[in-house]
C-alpha positions as CSV (number, residue, x, y, z in Angstrom):
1,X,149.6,68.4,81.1
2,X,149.3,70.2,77.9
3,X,146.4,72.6,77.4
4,X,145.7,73.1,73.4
5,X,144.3,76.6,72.5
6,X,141.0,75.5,72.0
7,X,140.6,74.4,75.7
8,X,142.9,77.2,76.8
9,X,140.1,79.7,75.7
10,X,137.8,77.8,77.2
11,X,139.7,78.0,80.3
12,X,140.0,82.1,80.3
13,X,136.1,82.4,79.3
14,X,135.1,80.1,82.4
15,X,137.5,82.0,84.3
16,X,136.3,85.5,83.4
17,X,132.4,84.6,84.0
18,X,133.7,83.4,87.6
19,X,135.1,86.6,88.2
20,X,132.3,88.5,86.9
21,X,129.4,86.5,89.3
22,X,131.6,87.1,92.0
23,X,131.9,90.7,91.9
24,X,127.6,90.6,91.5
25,X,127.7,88.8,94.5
26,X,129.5,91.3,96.1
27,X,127.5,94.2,94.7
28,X,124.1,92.5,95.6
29,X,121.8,93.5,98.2
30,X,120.7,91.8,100.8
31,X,117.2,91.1,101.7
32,X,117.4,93.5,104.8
33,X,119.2,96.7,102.9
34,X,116.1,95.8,100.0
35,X,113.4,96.7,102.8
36,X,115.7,99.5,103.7
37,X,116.0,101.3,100.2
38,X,112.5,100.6,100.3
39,X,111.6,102.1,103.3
40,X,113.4,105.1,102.7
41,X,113.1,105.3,99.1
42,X,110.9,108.7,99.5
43,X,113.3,111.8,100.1
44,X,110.6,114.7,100.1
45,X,110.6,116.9,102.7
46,X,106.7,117.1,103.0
47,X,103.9,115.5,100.9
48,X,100.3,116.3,100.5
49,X,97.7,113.4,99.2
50,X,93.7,113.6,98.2
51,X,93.0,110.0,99.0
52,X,89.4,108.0,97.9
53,X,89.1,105.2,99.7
54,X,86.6,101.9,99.5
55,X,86.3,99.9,102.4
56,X,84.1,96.9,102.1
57,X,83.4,94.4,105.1
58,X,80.2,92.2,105.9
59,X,79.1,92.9,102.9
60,X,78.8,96.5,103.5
61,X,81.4,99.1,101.4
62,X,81.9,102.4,102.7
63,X,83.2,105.1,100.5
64,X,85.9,108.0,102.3
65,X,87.4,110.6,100.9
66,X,90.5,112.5,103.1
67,X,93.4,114.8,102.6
68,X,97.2,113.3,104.3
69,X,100.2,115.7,104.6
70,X,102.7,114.6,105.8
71,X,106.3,116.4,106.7
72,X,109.6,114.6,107.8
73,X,111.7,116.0,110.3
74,X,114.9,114.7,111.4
75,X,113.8,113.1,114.8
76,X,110.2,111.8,113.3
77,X,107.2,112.3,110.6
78,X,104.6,113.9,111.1
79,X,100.9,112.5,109.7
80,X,97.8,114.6,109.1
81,X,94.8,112.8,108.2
82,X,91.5,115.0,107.7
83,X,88.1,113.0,106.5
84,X,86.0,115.3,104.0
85,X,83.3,112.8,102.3
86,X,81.1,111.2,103.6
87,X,79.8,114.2,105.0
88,X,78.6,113.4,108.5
89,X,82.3,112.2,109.1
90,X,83.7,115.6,107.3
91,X,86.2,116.8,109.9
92,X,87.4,113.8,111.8
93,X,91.1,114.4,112.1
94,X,93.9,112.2,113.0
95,X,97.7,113.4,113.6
96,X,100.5,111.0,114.2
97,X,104.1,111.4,115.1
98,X,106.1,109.0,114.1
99,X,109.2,109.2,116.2
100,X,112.8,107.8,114.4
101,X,114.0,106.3,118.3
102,X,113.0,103.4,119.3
103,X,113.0,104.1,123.0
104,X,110.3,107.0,121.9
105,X,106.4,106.0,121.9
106,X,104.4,107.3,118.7
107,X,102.3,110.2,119.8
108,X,98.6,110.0,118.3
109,X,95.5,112.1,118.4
110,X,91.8,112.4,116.5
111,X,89.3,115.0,116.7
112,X,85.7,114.4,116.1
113,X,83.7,117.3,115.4
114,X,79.9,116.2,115.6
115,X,80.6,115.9,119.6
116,X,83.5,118.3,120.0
117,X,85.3,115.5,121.0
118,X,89.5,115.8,121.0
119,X,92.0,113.4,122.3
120,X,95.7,112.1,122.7
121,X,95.5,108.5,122.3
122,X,97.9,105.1,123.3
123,X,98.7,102.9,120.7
124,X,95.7,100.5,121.0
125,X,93.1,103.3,120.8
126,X,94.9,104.7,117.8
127,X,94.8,101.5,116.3
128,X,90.9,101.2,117.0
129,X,90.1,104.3,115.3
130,X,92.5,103.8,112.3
131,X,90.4,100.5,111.9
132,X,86.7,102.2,112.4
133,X,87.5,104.9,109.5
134,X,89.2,103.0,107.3
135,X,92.9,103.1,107.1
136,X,96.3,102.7,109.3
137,X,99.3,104.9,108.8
138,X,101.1,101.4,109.4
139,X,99.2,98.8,107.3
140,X,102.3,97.4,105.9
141,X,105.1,99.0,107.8
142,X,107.9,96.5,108.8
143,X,110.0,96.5,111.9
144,X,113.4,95.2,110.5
145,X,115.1,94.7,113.7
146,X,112.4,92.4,114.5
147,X,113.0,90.0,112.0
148,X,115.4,88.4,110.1
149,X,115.5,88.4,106.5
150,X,116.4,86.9,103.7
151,X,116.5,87.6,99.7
152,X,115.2,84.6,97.7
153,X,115.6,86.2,94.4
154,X,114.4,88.0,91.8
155,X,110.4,87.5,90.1
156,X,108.4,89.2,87.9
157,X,104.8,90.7,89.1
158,X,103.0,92.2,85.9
159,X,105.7,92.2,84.1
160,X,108.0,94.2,86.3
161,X,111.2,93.1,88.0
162,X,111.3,93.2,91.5
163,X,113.0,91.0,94.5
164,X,111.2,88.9,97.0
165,X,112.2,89.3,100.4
166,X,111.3,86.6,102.9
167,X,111.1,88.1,106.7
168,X,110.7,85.5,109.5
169,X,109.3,87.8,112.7
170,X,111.5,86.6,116.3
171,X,108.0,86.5,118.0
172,X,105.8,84.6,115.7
173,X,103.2,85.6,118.0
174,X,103.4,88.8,116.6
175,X,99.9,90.7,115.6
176,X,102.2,91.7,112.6
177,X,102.3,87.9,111.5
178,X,104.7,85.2,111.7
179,X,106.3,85.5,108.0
180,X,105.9,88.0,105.7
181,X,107.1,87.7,102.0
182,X,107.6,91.6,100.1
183,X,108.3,92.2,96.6
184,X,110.3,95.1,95.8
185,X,110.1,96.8,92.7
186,X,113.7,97.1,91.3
187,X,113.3,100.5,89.8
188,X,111.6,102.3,92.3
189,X,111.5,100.0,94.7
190,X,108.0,100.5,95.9
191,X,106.2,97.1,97.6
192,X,104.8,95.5,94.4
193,X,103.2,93.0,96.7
194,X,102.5,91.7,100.1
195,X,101.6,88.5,101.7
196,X,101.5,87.9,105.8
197,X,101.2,84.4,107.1
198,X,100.3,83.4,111.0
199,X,102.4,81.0,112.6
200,X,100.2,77.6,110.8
201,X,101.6,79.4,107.3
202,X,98.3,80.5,106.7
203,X,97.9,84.0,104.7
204,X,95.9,86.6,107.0
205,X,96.5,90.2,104.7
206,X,97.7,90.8,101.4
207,X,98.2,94.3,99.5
208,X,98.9,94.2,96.0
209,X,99.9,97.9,94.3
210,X,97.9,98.8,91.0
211,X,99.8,101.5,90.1
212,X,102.4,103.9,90.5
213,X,103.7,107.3,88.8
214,X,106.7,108.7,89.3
215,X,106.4,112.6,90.2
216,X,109.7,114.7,90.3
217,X,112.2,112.5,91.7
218,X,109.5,110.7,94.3
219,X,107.9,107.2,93.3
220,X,104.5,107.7,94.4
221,X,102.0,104.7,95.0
222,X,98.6,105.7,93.0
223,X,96.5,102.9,93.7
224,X,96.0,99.5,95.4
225,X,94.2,96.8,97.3
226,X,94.7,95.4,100.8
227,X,92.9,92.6,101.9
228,X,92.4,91.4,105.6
229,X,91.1,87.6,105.2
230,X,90.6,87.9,109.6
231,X,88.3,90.5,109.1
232,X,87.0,89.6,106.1
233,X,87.8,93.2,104.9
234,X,89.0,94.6,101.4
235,X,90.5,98.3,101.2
236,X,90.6,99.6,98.0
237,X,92.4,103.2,97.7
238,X,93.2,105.5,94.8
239,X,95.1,109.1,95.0
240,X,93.5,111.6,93.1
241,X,96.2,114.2,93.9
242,X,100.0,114.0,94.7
243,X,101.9,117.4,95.6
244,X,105.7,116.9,97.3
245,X,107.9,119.7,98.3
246,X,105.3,122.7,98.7
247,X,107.0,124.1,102.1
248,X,103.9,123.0,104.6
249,X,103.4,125.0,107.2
250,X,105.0,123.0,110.5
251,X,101.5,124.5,112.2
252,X,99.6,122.2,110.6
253,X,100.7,119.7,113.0
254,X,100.7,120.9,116.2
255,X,98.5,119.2,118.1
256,X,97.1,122.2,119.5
257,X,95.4,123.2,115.8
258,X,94.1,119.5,115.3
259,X,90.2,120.9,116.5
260,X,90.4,124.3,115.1
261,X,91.4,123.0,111.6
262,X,88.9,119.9,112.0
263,X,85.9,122.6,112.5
264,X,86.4,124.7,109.7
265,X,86.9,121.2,107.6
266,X,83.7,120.0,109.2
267,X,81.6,123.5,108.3
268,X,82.8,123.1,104.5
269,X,79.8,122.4,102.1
């Protein structure tokens, strides 16, 4: 067969894009190590966050202000949560750690200083306080090993380039919904958007970010909205202030200075 140059170049270009998609292929992520970069995107060693947040549900919108710091240690992170506005909450503290092991249960407790009241808590009364005030350390957390996952692509949301990641839960019982679709920002890869479906495909929460500001080398989320259609609740939130990397003191989360610290916040004026 004889190949005239024409079609010979032809021939080397088709050639050379072949071998250039394949070696994207090979460099492209897949949907799981996309949740992971996610995930882990944040490399500070400990954080501190002002935090306004509007809850609305029933027709009634509650307005809370609090201060999180948080501090990762090798084995887990550790969550500070301390209400200041509206003032008859002022004081109500919540500290979480967040153990790395699987095998390891999440230790919680909340202090409430209008009855003097502290507490260690299980996992379902954490969960019942986090909802009564407001907010979750885990609205949106993902438990990779309990799905499987799959990249379908890339999209734009407001103009930015992110991939959606579709993950199918193994128990589509699961309070954490049956299928959940993320996209990841490709840049900073913060969670652009959320959407969690039941097991009948119907959507039950959604969070879309608003905005986002990088600080130092940390991608910080500034603003968003999560919406629980079950509850027919909206959580708006906003952080006023974002500090990383200011050497927290590990004291401020022991467990055994959640009440002292929780009075003195309570007394403020």
């Amino acid at each position: 067969m004889k190949i005239n140059q024409k079609n010979k170049i032809r021939i080397l270009l088709l050639a050379a894009g072949l071998a250039l998609s394949a070696a994207a292929s090979a460099q492209e992520l897949t949907g799981k190590q996309v949740l992971e970069k996610s995930i882990r995107r944040k490399n500070f060693k400990d954080a501190r966050l002002q935090v306004k947040i509007q809850k609305t549900r029933s027709g009634i919108t509650k307005q809370i202000g609090m201060d999180l710091y948080q501090k990762n240690y090798p084995e887990l992170t550790a969550t500070l949560v301390i209400i200041t506005d509206p003032e008859p909450a002022r004081g109500i503290s919540f500290l979480t750690w967040d153990y790395f092991a699987k095998d390891q249960p999440d230790q919680k407790w909340y202090y409430l200083p209008a009855i003097n009241q502290y507490k260690e808590l299980n996992d379902e009364q954490g969960r019942k306080y986090e909802d009564q005030f407001g907010f979750s350390m885990k609205i949106f957390a993902v438990n990779l090993e309990e799905a499987d996952h799959k990249l379908l692509g890339g999209e734009k949301i407001n103009g930015k380039d992110t991939w959606k990641v579709e993950s199918v839960l193994k128990n589509p019982d699961s309070p954490d919904g049956a299928r959940i679709l993320t996209w990841v920002n490709q840049q900073s890869f913060g969670a652009e958007k959320i959407q969690i479906f039941n097991r009948t495909g119907k959507m039950i929460r959604q969070f879309d970010l608003t905005d986002e500001k990088r600080i130092g080398e940390c991608w910080q989320e500034m603003a968003g909205v999560y919406q629980d259609f079950v509850k027919t609740q909206t959580l708006k939130f906003q952080i006023t202030d974002a500090r990383f990397n200011t050497n927290l003191s590990e004291e401020l989360f022991l467990s055994t200075r959640l009440k002292a610290r929780g009075e003195a916040v309570s007394r403020q004026k």
